[in-house]
Backbone as a chain_set.jsonl record, in Angstrom:
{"seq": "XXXXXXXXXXXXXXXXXXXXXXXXXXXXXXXXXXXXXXXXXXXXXXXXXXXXXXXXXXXXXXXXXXXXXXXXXXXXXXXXXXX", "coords": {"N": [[-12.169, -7.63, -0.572], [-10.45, -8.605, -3.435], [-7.286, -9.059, -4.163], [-5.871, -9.052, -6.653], [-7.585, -6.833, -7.753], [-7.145, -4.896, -6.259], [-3.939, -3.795, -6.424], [-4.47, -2.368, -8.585], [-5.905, 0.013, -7.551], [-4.328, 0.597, -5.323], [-1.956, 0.801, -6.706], [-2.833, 3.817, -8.201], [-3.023, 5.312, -5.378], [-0.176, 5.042, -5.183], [1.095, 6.402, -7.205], [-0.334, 8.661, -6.654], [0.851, 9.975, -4.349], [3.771, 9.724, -4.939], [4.119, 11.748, -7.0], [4.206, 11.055, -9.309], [3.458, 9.842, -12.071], [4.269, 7.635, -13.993], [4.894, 5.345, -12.576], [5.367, 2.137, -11.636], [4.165, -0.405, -9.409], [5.129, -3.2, -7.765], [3.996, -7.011, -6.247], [6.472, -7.473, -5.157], [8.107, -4.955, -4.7], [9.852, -2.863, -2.791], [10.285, 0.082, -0.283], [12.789, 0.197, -0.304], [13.204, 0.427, -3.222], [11.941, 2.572, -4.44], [12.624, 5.903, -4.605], [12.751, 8.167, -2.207], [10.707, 7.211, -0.677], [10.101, 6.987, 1.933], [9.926, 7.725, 6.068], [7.829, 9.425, 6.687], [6.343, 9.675, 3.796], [5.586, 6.802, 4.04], [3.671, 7.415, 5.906], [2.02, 8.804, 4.495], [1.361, 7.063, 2.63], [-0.495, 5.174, 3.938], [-2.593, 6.256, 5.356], [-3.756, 7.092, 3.211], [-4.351, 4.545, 2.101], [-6.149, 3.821, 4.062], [-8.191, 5.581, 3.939], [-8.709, 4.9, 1.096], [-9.758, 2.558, 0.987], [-11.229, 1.996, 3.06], [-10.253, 1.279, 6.011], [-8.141, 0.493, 8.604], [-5.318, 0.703, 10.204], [-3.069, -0.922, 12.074], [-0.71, -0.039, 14.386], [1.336, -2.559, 14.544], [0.243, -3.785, 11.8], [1.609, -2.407, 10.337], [4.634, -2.23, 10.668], [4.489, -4.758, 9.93], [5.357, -4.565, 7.452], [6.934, -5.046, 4.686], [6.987, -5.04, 1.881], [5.034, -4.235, -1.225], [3.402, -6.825, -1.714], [2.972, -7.21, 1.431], [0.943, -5.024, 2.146], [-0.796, -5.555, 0.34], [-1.861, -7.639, 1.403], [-2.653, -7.499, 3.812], [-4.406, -5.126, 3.177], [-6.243, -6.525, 1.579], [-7.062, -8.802, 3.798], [-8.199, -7.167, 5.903], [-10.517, -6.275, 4.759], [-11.72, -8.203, 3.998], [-11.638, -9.943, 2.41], [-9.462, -12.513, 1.997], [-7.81, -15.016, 4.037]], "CA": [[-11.656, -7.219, -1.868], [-9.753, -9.638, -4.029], [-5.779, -8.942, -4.815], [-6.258, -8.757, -8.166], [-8.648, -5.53, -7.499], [-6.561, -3.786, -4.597], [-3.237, -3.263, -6.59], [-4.659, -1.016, -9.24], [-6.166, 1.439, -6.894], [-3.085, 1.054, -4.649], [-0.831, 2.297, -7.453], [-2.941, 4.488, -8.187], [-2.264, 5.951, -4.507], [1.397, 5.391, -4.631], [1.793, 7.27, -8.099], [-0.308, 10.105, -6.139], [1.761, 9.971, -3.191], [5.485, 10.431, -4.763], [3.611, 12.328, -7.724], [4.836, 9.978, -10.647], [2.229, 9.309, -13.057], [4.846, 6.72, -14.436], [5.273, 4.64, -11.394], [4.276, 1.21, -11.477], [4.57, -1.149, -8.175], [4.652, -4.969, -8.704], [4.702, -7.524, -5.405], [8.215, -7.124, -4.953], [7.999, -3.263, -4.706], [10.132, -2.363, -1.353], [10.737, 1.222, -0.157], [14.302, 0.617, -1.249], [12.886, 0.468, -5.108], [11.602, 4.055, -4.994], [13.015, 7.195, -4.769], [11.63, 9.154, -1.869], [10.155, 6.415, 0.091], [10.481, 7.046, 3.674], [8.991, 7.198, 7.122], [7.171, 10.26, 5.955], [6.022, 8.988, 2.701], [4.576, 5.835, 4.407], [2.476, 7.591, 6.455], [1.02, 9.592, 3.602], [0.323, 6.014, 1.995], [-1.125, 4.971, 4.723], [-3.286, 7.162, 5.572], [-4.261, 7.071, 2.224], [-4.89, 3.664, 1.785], [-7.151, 3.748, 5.22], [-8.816, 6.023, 3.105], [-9.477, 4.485, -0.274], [-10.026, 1.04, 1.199], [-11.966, 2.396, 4.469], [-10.032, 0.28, 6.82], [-7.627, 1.06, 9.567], [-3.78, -0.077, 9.975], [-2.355, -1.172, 13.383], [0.994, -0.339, 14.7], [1.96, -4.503, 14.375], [0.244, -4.16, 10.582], [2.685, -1.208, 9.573], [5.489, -2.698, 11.343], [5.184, -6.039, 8.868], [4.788, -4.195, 5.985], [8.278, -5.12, 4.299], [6.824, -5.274, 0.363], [3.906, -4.074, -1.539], [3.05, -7.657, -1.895], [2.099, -7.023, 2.199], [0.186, -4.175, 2.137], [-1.873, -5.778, -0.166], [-2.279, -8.633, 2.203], [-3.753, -6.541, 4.609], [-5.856, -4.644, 2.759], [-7.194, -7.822, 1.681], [-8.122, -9.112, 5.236], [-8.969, -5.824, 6.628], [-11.751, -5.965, 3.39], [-12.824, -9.268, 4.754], [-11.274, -11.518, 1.587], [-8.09, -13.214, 2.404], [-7.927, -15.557, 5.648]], "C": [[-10.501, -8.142, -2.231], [-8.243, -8.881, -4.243], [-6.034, -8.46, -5.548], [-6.643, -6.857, -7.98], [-7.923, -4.71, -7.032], [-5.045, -3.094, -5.741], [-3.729, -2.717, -7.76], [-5.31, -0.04, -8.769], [-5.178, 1.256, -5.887], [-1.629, 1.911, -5.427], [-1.393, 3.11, -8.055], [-2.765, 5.652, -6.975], [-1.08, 5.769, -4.811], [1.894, 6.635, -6.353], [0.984, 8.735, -7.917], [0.551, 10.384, -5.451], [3.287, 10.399, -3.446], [5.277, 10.639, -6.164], [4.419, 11.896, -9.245], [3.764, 8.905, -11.017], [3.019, 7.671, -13.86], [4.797, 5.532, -13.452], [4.777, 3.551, -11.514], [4.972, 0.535, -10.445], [4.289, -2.673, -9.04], [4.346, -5.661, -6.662], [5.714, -7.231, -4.65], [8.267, -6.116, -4.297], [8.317, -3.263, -2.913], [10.153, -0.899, -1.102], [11.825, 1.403, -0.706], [14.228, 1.105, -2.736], [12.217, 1.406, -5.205], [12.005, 5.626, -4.287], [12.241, 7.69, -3.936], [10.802, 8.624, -0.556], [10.92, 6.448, 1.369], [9.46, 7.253, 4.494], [7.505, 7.917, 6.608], [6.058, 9.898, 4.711], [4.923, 7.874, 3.059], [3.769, 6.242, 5.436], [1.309, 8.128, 5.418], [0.112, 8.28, 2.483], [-0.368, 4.95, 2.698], [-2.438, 4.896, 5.019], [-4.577, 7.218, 4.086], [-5.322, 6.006, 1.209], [-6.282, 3.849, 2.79], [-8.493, 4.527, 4.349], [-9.773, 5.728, 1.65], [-10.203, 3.415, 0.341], [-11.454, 1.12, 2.23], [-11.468, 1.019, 5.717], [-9.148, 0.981, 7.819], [-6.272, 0.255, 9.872], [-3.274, -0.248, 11.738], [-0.852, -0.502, 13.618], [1.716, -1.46, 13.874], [1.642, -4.529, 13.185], [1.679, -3.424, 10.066], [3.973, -1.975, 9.738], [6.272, -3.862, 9.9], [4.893, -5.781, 7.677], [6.437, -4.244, 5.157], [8.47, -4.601, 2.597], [5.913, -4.724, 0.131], [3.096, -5.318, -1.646], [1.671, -8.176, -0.223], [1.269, -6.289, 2.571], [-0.928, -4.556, 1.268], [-2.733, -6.817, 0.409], [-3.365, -8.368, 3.081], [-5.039, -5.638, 4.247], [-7.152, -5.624, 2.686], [-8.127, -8.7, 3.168], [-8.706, -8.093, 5.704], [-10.486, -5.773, 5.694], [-12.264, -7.133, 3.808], [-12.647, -10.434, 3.227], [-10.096, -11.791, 1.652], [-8.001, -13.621, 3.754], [-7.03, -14.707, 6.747]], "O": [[-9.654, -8.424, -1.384], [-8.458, -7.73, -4.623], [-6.498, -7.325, -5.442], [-5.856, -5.921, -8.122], [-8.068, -3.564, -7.459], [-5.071, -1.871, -5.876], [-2.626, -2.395, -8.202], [-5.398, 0.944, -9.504], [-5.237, 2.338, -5.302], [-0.84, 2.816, -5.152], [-0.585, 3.583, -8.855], [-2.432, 6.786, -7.32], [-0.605, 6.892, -4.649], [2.834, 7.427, -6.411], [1.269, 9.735, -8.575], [1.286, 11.249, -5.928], [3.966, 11.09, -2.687], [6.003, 9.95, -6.88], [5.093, 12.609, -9.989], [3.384, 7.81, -10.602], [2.291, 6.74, -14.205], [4.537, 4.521, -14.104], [3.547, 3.609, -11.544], [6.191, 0.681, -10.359], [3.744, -3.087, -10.064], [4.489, -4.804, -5.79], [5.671, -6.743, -3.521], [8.507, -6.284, -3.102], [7.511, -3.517, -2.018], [9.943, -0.432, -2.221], [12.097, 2.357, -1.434], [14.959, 1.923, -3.294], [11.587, 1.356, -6.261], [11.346, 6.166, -3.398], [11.077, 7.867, -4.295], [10.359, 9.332, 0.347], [12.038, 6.033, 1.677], [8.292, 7.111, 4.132], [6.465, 7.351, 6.27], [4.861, 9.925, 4.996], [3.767, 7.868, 2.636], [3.077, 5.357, 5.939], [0.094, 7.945, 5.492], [-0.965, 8.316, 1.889], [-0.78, 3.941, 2.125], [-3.221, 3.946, 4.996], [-5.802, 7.34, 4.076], [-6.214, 6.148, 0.372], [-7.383, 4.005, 2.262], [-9.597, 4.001, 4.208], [-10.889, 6.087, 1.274], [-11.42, 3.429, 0.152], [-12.465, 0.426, 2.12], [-12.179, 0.103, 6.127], [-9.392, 2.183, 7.926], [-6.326, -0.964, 9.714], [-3.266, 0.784, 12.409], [0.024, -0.643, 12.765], [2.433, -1.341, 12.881], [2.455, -5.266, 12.626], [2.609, -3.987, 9.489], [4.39, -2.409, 8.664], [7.342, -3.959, 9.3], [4.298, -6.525, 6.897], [7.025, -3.163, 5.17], [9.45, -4.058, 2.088], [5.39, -4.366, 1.186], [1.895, -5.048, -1.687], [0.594, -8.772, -0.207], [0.592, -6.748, 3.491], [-1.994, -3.952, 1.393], [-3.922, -6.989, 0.14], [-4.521, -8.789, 3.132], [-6.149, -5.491, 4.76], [-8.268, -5.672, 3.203], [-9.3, -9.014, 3.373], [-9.911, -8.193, 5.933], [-11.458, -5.165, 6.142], [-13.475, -7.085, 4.026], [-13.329, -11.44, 3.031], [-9.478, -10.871, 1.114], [-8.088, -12.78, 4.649], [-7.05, -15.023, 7.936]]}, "num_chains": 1, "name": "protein.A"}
């Protein structure tokens, strides 16, 4: 699955997840830049992604997940497009 593709059904999880229909993520988008975002939180988007995407997250992925810019990284390889 291409980039492009992944972050509009990823914010669509994250504006389920901390229930803000407003919410938009960009790249950038750290935990610091939303309200709410904690350990908690990132399991539920996690979990969630594993879910939409059908993939599965490591320890070592979670770990380097600093941005939304990497979570999309991963999705992307875990989907089998991005090296």
């Amino acid at each position: 699955m291409q980039p492009d593709a992944i972050y509009p059904q990823l914010g669509e999880i994250f504006r389920e997840v901390f229930a803000d229909p407003s919410l938009v993520i960009t790249p950038d988008t750290k935990s610091s830049d939303i309200s709410g975002w904690d350990s908690g939180r990132m399991i539920e988007l996690i979990v969630a992604a594993e879910t939409e995407f059908g993939i599965r997250f490591t320890t070592r992925d979670v770990d380097g997940m600093a941005k939304v810019a990497d979570f999309v990284r991963l999705i992307a390889q875990k989907t089998g497009s991005a090296p």
